[in-house]
C-alpha positions as CSV (number, residue, x, y, z in Angstrom):
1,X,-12.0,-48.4,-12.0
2,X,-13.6,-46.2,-9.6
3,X,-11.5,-43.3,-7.7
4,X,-12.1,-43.7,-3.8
5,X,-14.3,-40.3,-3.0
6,X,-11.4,-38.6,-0.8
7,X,-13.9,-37.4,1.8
8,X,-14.6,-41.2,2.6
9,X,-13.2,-41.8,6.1
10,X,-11.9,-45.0,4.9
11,X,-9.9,-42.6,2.1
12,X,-6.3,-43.6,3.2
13,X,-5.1,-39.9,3.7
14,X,-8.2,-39.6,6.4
15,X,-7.4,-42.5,7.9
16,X,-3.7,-41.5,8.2
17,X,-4.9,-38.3,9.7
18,X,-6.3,-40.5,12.5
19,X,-4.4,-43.5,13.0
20,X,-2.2,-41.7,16.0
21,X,-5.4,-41.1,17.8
22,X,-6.6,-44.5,17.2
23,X,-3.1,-46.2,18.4
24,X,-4.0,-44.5,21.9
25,X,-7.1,-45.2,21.7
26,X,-6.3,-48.8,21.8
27,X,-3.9,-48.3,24.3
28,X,-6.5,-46.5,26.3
29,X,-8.9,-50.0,25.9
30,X,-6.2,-52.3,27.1
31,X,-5.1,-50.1,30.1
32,X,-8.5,-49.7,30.8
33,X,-8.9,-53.1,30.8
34,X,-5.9,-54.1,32.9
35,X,-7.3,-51.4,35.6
36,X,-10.6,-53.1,36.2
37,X,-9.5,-56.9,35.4
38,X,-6.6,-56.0,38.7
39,X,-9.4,-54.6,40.7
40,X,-11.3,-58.2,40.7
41,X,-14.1,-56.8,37.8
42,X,-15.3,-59.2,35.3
43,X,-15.4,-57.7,31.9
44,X,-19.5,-58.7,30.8
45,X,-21.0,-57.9,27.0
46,X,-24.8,-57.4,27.4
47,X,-27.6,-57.2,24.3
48,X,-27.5,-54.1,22.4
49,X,-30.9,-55.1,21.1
50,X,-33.0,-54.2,24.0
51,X,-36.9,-54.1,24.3
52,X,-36.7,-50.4,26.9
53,X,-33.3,-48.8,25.4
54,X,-32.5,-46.8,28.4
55,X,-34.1,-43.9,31.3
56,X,-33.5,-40.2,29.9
57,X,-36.6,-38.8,28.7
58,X,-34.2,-36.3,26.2
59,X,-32.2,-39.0,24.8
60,X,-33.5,-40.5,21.6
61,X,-33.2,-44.2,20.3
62,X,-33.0,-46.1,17.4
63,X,-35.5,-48.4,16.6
64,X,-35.7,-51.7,15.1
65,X,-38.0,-55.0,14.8
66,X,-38.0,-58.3,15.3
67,X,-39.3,-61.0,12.8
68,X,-39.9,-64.0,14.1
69,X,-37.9,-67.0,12.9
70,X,-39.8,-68.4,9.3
71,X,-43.4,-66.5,11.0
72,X,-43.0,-68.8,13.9
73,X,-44.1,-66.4,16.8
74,X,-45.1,-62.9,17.0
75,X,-42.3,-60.4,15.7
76,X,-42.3,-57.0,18.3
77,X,-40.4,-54.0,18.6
78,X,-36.7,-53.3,19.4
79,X,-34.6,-50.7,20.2
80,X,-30.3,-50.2,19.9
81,X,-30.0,-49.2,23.4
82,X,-28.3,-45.7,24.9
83,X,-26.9,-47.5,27.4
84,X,-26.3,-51.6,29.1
85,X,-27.0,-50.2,32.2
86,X,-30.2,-51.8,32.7
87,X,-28.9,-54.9,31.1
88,X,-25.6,-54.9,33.7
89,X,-27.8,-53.9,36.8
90,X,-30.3,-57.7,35.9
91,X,-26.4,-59.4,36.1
92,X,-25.7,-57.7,39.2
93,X,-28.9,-58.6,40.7
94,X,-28.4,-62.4,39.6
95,X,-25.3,-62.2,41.5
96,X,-22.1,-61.1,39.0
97,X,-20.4,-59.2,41.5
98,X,-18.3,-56.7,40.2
99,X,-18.4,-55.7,36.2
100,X,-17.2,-53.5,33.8
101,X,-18.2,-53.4,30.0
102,X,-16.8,-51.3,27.1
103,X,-20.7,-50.8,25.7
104,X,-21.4,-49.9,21.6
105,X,-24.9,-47.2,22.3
106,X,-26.7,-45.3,20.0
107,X,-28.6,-42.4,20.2
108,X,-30.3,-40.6,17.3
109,X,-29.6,-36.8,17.0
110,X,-26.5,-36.5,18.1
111,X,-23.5,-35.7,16.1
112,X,-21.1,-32.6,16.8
113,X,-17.3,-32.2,17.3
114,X,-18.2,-34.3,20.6
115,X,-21.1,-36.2,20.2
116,X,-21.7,-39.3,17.6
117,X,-24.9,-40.8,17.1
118,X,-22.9,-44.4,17.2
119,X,-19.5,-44.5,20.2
120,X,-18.6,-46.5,23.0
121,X,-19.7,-46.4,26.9
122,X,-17.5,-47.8,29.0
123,X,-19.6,-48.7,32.2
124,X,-18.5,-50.0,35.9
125,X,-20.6,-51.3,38.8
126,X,-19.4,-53.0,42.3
127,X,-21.7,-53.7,44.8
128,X,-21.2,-52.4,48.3
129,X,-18.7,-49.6,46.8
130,X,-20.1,-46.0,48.4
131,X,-21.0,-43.0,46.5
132,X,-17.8,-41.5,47.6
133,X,-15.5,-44.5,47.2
134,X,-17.1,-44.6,43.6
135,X,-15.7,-41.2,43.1
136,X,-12.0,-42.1,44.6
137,X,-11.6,-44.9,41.9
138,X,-13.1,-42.6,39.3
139,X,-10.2,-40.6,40.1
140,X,-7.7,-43.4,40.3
141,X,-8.9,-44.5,36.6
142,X,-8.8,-41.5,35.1
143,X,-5.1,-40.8,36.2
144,X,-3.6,-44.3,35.5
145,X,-4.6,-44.0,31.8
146,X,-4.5,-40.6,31.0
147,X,-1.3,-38.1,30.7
148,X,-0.7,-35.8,34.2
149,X,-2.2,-33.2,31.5
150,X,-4.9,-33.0,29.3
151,X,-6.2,-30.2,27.1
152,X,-9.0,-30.0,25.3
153,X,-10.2,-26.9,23.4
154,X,-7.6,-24.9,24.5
155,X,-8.4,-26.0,28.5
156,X,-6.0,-27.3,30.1
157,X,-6.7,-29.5,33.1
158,X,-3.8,-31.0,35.6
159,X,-4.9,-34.3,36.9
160,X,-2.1,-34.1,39.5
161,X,-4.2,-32.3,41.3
162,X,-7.1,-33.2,43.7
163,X,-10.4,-34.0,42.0
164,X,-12.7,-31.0,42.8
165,X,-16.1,-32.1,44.5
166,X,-18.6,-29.6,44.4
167,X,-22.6,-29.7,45.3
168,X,-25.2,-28.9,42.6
169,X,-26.7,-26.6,45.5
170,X,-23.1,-25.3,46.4
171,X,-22.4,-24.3,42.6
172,X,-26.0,-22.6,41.6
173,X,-25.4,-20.4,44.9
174,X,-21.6,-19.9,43.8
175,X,-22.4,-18.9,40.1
176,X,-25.4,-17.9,40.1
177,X,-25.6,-15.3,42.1
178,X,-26.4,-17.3,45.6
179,X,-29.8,-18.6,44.0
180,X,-31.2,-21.4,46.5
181,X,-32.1,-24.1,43.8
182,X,-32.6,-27.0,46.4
183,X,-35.4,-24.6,47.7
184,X,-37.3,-24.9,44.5
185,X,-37.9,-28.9,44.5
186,X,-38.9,-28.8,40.9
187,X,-41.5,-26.3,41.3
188,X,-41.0,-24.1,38.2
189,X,-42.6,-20.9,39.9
190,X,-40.2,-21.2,42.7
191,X,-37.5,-21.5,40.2
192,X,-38.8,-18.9,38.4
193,X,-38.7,-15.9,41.0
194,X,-35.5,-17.3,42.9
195,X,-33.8,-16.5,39.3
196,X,-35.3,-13.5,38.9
197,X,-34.2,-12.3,42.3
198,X,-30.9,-13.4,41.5
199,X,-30.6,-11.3,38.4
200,X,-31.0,-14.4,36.3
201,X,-34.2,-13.5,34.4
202,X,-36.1,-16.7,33.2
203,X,-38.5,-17.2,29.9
204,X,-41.7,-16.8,30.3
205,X,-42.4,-20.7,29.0
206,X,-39.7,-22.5,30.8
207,X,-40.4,-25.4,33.0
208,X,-38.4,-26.2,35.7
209,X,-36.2,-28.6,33.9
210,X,-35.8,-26.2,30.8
211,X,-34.3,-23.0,33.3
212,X,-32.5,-25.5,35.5
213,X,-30.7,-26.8,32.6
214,X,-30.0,-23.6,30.8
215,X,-28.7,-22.1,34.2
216,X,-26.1,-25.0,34.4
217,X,-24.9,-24.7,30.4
218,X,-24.8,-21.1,30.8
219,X,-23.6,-20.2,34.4
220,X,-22.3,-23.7,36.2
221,X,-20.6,-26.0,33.3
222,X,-18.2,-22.6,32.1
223,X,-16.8,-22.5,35.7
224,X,-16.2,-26.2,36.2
225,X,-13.6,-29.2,35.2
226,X,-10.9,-26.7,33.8
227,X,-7.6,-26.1,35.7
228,X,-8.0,-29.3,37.7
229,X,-11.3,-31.8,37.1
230,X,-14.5,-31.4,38.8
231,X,-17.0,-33.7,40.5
232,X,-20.5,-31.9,40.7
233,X,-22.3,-34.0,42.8
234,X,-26.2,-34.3,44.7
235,X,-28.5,-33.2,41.7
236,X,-31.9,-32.2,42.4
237,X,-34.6,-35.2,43.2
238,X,-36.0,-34.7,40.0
239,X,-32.9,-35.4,38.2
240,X,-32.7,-38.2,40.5
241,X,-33.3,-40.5,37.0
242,X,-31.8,-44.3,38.4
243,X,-30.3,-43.0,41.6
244,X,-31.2,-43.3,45.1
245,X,-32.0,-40.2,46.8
246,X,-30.1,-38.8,49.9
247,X,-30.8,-40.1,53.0
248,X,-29.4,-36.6,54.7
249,X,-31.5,-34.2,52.5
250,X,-34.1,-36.3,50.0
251,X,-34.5,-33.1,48.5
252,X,-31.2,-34.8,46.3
253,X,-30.2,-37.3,44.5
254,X,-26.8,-39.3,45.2
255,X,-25.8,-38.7,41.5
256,X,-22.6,-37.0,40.4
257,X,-21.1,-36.0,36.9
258,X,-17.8,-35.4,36.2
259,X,-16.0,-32.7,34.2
260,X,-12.3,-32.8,32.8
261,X,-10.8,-29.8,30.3
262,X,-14.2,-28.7,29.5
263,X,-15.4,-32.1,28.9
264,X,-18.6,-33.5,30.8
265,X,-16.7,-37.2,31.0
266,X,-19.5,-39.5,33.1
267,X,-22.6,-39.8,34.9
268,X,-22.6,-42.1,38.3
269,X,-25.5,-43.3,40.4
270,X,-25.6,-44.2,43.7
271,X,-28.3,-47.2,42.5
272,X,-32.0,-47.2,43.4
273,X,-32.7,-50.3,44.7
274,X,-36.5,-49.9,45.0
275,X,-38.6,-51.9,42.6
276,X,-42.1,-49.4,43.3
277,X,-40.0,-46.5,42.9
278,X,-38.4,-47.1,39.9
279,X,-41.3,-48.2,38.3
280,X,-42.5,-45.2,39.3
281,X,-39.8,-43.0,38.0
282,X,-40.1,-45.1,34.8
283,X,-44.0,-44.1,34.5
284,X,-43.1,-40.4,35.0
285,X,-40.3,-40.2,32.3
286,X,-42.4,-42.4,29.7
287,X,-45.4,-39.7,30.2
288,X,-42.5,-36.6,30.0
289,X,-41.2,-38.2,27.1
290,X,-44.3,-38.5,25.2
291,X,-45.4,-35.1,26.5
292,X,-42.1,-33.7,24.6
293,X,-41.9,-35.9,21.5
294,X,-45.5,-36.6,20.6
295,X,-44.2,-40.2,20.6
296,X,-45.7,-43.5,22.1
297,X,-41.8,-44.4,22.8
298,X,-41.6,-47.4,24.3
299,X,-42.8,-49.4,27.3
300,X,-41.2,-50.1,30.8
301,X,-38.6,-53.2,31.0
302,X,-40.6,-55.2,33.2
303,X,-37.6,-57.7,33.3
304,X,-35.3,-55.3,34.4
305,X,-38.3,-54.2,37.4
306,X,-38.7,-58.0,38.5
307,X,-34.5,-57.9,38.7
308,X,-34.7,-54.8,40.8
309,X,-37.6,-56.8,43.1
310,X,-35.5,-60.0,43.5
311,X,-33.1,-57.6,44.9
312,X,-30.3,-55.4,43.9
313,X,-27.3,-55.5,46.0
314,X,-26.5,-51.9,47.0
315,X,-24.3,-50.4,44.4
316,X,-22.4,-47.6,42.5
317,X,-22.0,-47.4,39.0
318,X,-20.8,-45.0,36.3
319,X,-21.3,-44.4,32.5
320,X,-17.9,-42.6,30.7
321,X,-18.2,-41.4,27.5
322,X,-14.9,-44.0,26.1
323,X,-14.2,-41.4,22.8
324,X,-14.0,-38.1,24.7
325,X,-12.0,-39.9,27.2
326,X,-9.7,-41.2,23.9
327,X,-9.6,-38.0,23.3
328,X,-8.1,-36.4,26.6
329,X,-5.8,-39.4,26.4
330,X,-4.4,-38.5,22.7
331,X,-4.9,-35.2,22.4
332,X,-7.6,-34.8,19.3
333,X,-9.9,-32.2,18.9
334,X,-13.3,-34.1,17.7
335,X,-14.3,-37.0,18.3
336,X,-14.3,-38.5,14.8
337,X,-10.4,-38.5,15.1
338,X,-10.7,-41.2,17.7
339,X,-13.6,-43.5,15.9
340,X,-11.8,-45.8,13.1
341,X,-15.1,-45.3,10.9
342,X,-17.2,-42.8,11.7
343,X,-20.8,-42.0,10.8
344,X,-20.4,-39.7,8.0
């Protein structure tokens, strides 16, 4: 009879190892459920085989094909989707109201101590909720079903305490060295010589995206979500992605991430509404993402464009990574404690 290969996360001593951080992780799911249920949201489950998988030009998909039933019909391309947010936003423009959904995503390319190339979104959307308001019940969640404390990597953060908010212009001047990065609209020659003034010396072949992104890794994200968690909020236009841009200074986007013990925890959209602008938005990331990958990817959700058209209520919404929030809630270290079979 064959010996079970010990390294097998089924392999009962590995899944022993794990079963304490999978006990809170389904405690986690139920509270989480109970928060959003008592809050009038209806939990939805939307397709996780989508023809346009999701927005991010850097985020790479899986993808699949359809065969048409015994050759009746044309088969077509598929794709496991990153995210139901484009799914959720056609329910909400049908009129859902309020939903949550606790999403399976993929994304190819991903596996480290706190990424997996398979986990679980957990995504929330009410129309009429503000930017800020979004924000207060972020906070509200995240302290009804965690600990007061959470530690991660040896950073410990109190949720106690007041949620930080802090601008993306605000935290480039703070830590890096009072560099003006709302001033540089994407340009990358701005960018360029308002880092080098700042004693922030940029590559010779960076884009605007490229040094924007390694300023934040390098100088912002250290600083951020440690002793007590962090909002950074109003990212550059073009990181606007699906949010709406700010009436009070267009030059940014009403989007906000949030950081906890080190962790980057979720990404929330004040919602574009605007059908031509998205579509728009849409075009430019497709030609980016083809630009970087050499690959046709795939083609804009036209369904999803017609939603927006017929008219999306205004909203907020948030994505939250589900296992690094399983894993603030029970204390493990990677995130394949927290996953009951992980992609080995």
């Amino acid at each position: 009879m064959p010996t079970a290969p010990a390294r097998a996360p089924w392999h009962p001593e590995r899944l022993a190892a794990r079963l304490p951080f999978l006990a809170a992780r389904a405690r986690l799911a139920a509270a989480t459920r109970a928060f959003f249920t008592g809050r009038g949201y209806t939990e939805v489950e939307t397709p996780c085989l989508v023809e346009a998988p999701g927005a991010e030009v850097h985020i790479r998909a899986f993808a699949t094909r359809f065969e048409a039933h015994l050759g009746a019909g044309a088969s077509r391309p598929l794709w496991l989707r990153t995210s139901p947010e484009l799914a959720i936003k056609k329910l909400l423009a049908g009129g859902a109201g309020p939903v949550f959904e606790l999403a399976r995503v993929w994304r190819n390319g991903e596996a480290s101590a706190r990424h997996a190339p398979e986990f679980t979104m957990l995504e929330w959307y009410r129309p009429g909720l503000s930017f800020e308001g979004l924000m207060e019940e972020t906070e509200a969640f995240i302290r009804t079903v965690c600990p007061p404390v959470v530690e991660h990597d040896g950073v410990r953060t109190d949720l106690a305490l007041p949620f930080e908010r802090i601008t993306m212009q605000d935290a480039f001047a703070r830590w890096c060295n009072g560099l003006d990065l709302l001033a540089t609209e994407g340009d990358a020659a701005r960018l360029h010589a308002a880092a080098a003034a700042a004693g922030l010396p940029p590559r010779p072949d960076e884009s605007w995206e490229d040094l924007f992104f390694r300023l934040l890794l390098e100088r912002v994200e250290p600083a951020i979500g440690r002793g007590r968690a962090t909002f950074l909020t109003h990212w550059p236009a073009p990181q606007a992605a699906l949010a709406r841009r700010d009436p009070a200074d267009p030059r940014a986007a009403l989007r906000f991430e949030l950081f906890v013990a080190g962790l980057e925890l979720a990404n929330a959209f004040d919602e574009l509404t605007d059908a031509t602008e998205q579509r728009a938005r849409f075009q430019e990331a497709n030609e980016e993402r083809r630009r970087i990958t050499g690959d046709h990817g795939w083609e804009i959700d036209e369904d999803f464009i017609a939603a927006l058209a017929h008219g999306l209520p205004p909203t907020a919404g948030i994505a939250l990574g589900f296992d690094r929030l399983a894993m603030l809630a029970g204390g493990a270290r990677r995130i394949e404690d927290v996953l009951w079979l992980p992609v080995t």
